[in-house]
C-alpha distance (Angstrom), angle and dihedral (degrees) to the residues before:
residue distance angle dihedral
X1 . . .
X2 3.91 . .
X3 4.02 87.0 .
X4 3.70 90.1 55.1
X5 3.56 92.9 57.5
X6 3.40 92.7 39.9
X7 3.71 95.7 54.6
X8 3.98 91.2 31.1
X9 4.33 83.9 59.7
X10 3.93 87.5 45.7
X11 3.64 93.6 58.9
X12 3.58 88.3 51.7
X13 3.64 95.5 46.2
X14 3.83 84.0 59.6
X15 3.73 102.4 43.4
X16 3.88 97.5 47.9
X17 4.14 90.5 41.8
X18 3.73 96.1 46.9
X19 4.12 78.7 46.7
X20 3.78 88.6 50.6
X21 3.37 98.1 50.6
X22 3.94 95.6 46.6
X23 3.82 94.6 53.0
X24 3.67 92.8 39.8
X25 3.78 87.9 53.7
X26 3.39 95.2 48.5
X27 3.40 94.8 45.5
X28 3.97 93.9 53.4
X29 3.88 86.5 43.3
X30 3.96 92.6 60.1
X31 4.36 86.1 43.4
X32 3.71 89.9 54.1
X33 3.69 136.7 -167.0
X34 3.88 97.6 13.3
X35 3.67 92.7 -172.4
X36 4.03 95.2 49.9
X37 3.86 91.6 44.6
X38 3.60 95.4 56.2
X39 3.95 100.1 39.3
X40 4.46 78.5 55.6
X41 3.76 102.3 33.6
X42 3.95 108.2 16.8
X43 3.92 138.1 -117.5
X44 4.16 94.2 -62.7
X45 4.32 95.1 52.4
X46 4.18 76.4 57.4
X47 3.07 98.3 56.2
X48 3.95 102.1 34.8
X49 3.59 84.0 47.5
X50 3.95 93.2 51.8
X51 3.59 91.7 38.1
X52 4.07 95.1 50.7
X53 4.26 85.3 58.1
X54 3.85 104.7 96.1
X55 4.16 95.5 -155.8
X56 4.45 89.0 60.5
X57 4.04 78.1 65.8
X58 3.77 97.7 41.0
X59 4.28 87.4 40.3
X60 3.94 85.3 49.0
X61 3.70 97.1 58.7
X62 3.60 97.2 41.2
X63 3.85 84.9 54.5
X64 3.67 80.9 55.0
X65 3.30 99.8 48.9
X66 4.36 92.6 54.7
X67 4.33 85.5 41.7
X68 3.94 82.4 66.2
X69 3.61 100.6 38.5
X70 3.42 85.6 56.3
X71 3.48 97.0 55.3
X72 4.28 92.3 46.5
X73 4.39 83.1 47.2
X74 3.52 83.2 48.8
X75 3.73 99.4 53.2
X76 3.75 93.9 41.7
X77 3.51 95.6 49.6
X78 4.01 156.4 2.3
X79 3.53 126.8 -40.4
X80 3.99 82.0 -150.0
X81 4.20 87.9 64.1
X82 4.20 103.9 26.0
X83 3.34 104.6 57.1
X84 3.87 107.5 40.0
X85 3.63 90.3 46.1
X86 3.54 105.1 51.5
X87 3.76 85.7 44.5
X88 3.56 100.0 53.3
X89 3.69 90.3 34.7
X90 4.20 90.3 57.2
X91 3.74 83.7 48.7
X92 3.64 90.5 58.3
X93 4.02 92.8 43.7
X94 3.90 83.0 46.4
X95 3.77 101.9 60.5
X96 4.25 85.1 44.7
X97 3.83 94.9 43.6
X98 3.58 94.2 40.8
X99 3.90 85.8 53.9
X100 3.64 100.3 44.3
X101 3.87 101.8 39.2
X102 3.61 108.6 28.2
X103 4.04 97.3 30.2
X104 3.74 92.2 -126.4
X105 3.77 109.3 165.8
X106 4.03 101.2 -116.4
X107 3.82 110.4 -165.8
X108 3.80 131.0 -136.3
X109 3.90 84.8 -107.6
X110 4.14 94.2 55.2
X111 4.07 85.6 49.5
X112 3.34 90.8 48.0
X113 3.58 97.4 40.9
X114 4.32 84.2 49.1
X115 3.76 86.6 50.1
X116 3.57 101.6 47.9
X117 4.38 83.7 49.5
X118 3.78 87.8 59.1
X119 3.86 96.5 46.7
X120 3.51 77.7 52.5
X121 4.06 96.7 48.9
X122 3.88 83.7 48.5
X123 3.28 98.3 62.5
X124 3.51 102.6 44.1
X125 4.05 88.2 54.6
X126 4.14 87.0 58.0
């Protein structure tokens, strides 16, 4: 039952980080050049502009969300299994998320490289 939850708080490790990092990117996308805004309007018009984007705030509690998962995975089982699956396994939902929602161009070598890290994932779970 323990590897049920275990897996169970993977998945959502991977769903609410792969979330995270879409809204977050989106979010920094809309603020802009981070470095040319604050060498023209300083370190506060950074983070007023930042703070004034409502996805940073959805990105930050879906970040949340996989930082506690983590810690349930990580009581139900091994360090060994948790964390390099639900890392590779966000990179893999990454590259497709990253494609689908933000219309990033993902090349044959970034699927490939995603595949190849869940071949990987799949047999570490055997």
């Amino acid at each position: 039952m323990k590897e049920l939850y275990t897996w169970a708080a993977i998945g959502l490790i991977i769903g609410a980080s792969t979330t995270g990092d879409v809204l977050l990117s989106h979010a920094m996308k809309r603020v802009g050049d981070v470095g040319e805004l604050w060498k023209r309007h300083g370190l506060f018009s950074v983070i007023g502009r930042v703070l004034a984007t409502p996805t940073f705030f959805l990105g930050l509690v879906a970040m949340a969300v996989a930082f506690y998962s983590l810690l349930f995975a990580l009581s139900w089982g091994d360090l060994s299994l948790v964390v390099p699956a639900s890392a590779s396994l966000t990179f893999v939902a990454n590259a497709f998320a990253a494609r689908i929602f933000l219309h990033e161009r993902v090349g044959k070598r970034r699927l490939l490289a995603a595949l190849l890290v869940a071949g990987g994932v799949a047999l570490m779970a055997i």
